[in-house]
C-alpha positions as CSV (number, residue, x, y, z in Angstrom):
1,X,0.0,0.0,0.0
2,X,1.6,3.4,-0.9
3,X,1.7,6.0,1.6
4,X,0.8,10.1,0.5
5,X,4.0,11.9,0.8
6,X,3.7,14.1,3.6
7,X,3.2,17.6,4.1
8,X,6.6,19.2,4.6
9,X,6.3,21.6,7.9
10,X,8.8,24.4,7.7
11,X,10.2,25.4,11.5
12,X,9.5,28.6,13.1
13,X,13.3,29.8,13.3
14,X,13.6,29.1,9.3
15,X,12.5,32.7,8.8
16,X,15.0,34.0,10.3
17,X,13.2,36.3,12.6
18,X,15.2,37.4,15.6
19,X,12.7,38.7,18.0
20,X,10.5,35.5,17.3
21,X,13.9,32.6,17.2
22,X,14.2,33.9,20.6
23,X,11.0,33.0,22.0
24,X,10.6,30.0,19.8
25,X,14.1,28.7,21.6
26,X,12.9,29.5,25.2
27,X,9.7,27.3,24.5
28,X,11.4,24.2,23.0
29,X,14.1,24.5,25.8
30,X,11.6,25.1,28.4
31,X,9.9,22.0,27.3
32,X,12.2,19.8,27.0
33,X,13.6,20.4,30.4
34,X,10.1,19.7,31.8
35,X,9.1,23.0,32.9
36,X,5.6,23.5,30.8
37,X,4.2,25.8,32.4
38,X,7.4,27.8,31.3
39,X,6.6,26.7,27.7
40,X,3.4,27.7,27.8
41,X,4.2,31.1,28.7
42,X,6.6,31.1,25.8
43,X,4.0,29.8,23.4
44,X,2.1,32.6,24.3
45,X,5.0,35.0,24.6
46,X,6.1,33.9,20.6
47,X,2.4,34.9,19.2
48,X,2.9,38.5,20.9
49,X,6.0,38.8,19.3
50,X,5.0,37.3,16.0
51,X,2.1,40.0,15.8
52,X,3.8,42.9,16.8
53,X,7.0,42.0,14.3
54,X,4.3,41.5,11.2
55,X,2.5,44.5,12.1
56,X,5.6,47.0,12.1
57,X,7.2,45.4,8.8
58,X,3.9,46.2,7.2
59,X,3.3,49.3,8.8
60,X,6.4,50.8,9.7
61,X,5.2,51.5,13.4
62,X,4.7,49.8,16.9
63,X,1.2,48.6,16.8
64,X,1.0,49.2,20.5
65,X,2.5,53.2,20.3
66,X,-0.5,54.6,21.5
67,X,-2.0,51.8,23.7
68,X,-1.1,48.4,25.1
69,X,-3.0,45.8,23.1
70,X,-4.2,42.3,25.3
71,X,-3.6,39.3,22.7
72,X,-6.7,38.9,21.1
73,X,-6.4,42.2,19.7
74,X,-3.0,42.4,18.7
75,X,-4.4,38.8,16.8
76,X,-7.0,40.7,15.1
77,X,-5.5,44.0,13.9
78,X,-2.7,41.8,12.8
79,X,-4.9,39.6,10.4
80,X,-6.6,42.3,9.6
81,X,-3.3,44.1,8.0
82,X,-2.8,40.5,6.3
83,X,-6.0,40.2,4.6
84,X,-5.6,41.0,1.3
85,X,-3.9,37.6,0.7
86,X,-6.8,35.7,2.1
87,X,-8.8,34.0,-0.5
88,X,-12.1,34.2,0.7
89,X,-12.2,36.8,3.2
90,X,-15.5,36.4,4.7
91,X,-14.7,32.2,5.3
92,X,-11.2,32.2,6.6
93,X,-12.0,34.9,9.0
94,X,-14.3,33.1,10.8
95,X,-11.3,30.3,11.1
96,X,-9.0,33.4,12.2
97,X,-12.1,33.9,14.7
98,X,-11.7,30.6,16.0
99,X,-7.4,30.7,16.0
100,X,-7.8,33.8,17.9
101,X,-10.3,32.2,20.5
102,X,-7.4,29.3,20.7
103,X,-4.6,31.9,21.6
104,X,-7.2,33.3,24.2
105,X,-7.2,29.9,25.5
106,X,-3.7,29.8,25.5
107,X,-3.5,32.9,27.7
108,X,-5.5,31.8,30.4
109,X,-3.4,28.3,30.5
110,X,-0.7,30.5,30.8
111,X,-2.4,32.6,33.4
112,X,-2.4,29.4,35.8
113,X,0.8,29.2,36.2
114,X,3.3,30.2,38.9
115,X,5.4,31.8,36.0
116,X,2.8,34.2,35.4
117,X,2.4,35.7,38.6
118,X,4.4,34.6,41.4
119,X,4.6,31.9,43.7
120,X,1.8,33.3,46.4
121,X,-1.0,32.6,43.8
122,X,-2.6,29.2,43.8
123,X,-1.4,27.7,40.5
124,X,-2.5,23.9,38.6
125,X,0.3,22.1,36.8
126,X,0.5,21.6,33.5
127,X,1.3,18.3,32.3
128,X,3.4,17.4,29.4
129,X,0.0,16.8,27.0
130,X,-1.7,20.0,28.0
131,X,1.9,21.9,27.1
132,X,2.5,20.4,24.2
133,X,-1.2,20.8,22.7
134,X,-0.7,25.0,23.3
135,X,3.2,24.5,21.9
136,X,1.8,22.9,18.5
137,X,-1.2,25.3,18.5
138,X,1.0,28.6,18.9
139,X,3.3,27.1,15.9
140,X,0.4,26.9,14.1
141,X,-0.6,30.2,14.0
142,X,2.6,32.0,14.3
143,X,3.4,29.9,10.6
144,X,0.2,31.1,9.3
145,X,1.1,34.9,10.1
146,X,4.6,34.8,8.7
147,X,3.6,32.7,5.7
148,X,0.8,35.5,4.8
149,X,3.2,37.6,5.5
150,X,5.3,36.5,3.0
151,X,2.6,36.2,0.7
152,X,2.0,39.8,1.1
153,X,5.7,41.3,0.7
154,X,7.0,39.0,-2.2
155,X,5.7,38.3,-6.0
156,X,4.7,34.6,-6.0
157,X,4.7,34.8,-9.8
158,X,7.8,32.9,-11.1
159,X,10.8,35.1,-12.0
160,X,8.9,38.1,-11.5
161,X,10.2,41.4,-9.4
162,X,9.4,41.1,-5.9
163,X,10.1,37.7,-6.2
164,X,12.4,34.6,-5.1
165,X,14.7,34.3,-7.8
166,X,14.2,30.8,-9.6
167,X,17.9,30.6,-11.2
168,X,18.2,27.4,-12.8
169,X,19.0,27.5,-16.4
170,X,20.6,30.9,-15.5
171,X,24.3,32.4,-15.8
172,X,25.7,34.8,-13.0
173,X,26.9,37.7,-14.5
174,X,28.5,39.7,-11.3
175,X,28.0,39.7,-7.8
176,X,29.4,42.7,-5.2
177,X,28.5,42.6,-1.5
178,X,24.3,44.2,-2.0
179,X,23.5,42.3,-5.3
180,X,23.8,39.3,-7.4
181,X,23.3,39.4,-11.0
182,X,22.0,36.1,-13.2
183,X,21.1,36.3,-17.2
184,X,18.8,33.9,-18.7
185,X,20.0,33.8,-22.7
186,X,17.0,33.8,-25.0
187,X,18.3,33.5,-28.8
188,X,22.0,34.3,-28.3
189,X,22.0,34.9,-31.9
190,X,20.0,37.6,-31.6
191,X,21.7,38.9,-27.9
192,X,18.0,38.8,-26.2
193,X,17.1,37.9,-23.1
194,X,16.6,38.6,-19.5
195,X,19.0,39.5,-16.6
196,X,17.6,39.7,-13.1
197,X,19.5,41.3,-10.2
198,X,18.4,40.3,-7.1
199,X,19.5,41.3,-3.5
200,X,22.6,39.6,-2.3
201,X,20.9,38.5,1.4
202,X,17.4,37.2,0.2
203,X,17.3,36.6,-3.4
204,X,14.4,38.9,-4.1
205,X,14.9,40.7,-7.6
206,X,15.4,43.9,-7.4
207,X,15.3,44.5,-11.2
208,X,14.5,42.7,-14.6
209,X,15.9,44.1,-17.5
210,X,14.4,42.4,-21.0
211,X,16.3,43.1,-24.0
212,X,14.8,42.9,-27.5
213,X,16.1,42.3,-31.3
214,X,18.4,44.7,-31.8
215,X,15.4,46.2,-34.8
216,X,13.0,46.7,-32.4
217,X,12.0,49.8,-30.5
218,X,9.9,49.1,-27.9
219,X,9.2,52.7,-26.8
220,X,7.2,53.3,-30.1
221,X,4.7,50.3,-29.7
222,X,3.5,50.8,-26.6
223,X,1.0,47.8,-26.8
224,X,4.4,45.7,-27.7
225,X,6.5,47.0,-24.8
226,X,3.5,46.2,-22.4
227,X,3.5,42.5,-24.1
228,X,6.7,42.0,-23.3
229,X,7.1,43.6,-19.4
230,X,3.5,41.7,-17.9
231,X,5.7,38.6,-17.1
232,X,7.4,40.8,-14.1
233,X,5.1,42.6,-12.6
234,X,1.7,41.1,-11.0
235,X,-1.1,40.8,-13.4
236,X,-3.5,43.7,-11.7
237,X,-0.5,45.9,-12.0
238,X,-1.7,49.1,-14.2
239,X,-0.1,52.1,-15.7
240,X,-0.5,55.6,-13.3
241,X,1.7,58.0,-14.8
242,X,4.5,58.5,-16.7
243,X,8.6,59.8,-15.8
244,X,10.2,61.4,-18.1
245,X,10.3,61.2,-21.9
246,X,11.0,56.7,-21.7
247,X,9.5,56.1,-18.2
248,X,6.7,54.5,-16.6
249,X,5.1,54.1,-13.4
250,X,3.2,50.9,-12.8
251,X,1.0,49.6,-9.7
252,X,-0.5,46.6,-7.9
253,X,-3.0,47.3,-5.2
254,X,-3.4,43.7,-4.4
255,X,0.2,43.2,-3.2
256,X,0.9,47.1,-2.7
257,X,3.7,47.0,-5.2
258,X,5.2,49.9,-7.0
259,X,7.4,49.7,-10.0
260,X,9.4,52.1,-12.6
261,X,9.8,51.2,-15.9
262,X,12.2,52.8,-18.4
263,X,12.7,51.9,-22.1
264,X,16.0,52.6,-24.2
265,X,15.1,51.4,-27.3
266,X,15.2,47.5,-27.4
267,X,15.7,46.8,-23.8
268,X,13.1,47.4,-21.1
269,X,13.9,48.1,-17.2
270,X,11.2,46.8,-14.7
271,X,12.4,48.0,-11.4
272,X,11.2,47.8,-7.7
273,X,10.4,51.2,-6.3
């Protein structure tokens, strides 16, 4: 009988988040040294920080600058920020709904502990089950947050800007300590093709730049040019303005993504602004 091939679970600390590997460390240690209520209050702790993180990345501020926020809240103004890469919004809210009333639960399991508030208070233990239950739960959602997070800040169309570079088939051109450069040969005959340069630390591309046969002039066939630039940008991204006598400027609401493009004759620049 053939097994299905399972579902490959990335780990928490593979996003490289400081603020949340610390947490995420604390809990795993905590746990396996048998203290659970300790893990719980990580669990907990690692949500917080998960939420707060997503929400200043996206917004450039402390969600909590002008008031503390208890959990559910930070929960909900966090998915709310997120919710343009939902697919049906109305549906997977109501699951949010029911995440959030999980991490609720997760604060009062936490609130039962001596950890919490100190050893005067009359606390129930937490057994091993129990900790690892609220462990799993608060993996769960802190996943979901940074995956849609993700989602949100990078192009999940192949090879386009905004996007994790797919380099096979590719040639690196240069490379100097910010970015890395590939080239993907079209007709070498005719010299077209694509280069992408992508940041050196995440492999996002930065820019795309398409040349053309050498005949063509892209700037005078607009129709052509836009034919030939849809592959790297998101498909709802539409023209609001021009720069200069060559330039474009190009946006996507859905992902929030602004680009520039610039045409010198055969060759067309799509670049992240």
């Amino acid at each position: 009988m053939r097994h299905p091939s399972k579902i490959l679970r990335p780990e928490v600390d593979s996003f490289g988040v400081e603020a949340i590997d610390e947490r995420y460390s604390e809990m795993n240690d905590s746990y396996n040294e048998k203290k659970y209520g300790e893990s719980v209050n990580y669990a907990r702790s690692m949500v917080e920080s998960t939420c707060k993180w997503i929400f200043k990345t996206i917004k450039g501020y402390e969600i909590d600058k002008d008031r503390y926020h208890l959990l559910p809240e930070l929960a909900q103004i966090t998915l709310h920020v997120l919710e343009s890469e939902l697919s049906s919004q109305e549906h997977i809210t109501k699951i949010f709904n029911k995440l959030i009333a999980t991490i609720v639960e997760i604060g009062s399991l936490r609130n039962s502990t001596s950890v919490s508030h100190g050893s005067s208070v009359r606390t129930e233990s937490v057994t091993s089950v129990e900790a690892r239950f609220v462990i799993f739960a608060a993996e769960d959602i802190t996943l979901t947050l940074l995956d849609l997070l993700f989602n949100k800040t990078h192009s999940l169309k192949r090879n386009a800007v905004h996007s994790v570079i797919d380099s096979k088939g590719m040639t690196k051109l240069r490379e100097d300590d910010s970015f890395v450069t590939y080239k993907l040969d079209d007709n070498a005959s005719l010299g077209t093709g694509t280069e992408f340069t992508v940041f050196k630390n995440c492999n996002v591309i930065y820019q795309a730049v398409v040349t053309l046969p050498k005949w063509v002039d892209a700037s005078s066939d607009q129709e052509f040019m836009s034919e030939h630039m849809r592959d790297y940008m998101e498909n709802d991204a539409i023209e609001t303005g021009k720069k200069g006598i060559s330039g474009y400027m190009y946006y996507s609401a859905k992902k929030d993504f602004m680009y520039e493009v610039q045409v010198e004759g055969n060759v067309i620049y799509i670049t992240n602004v």
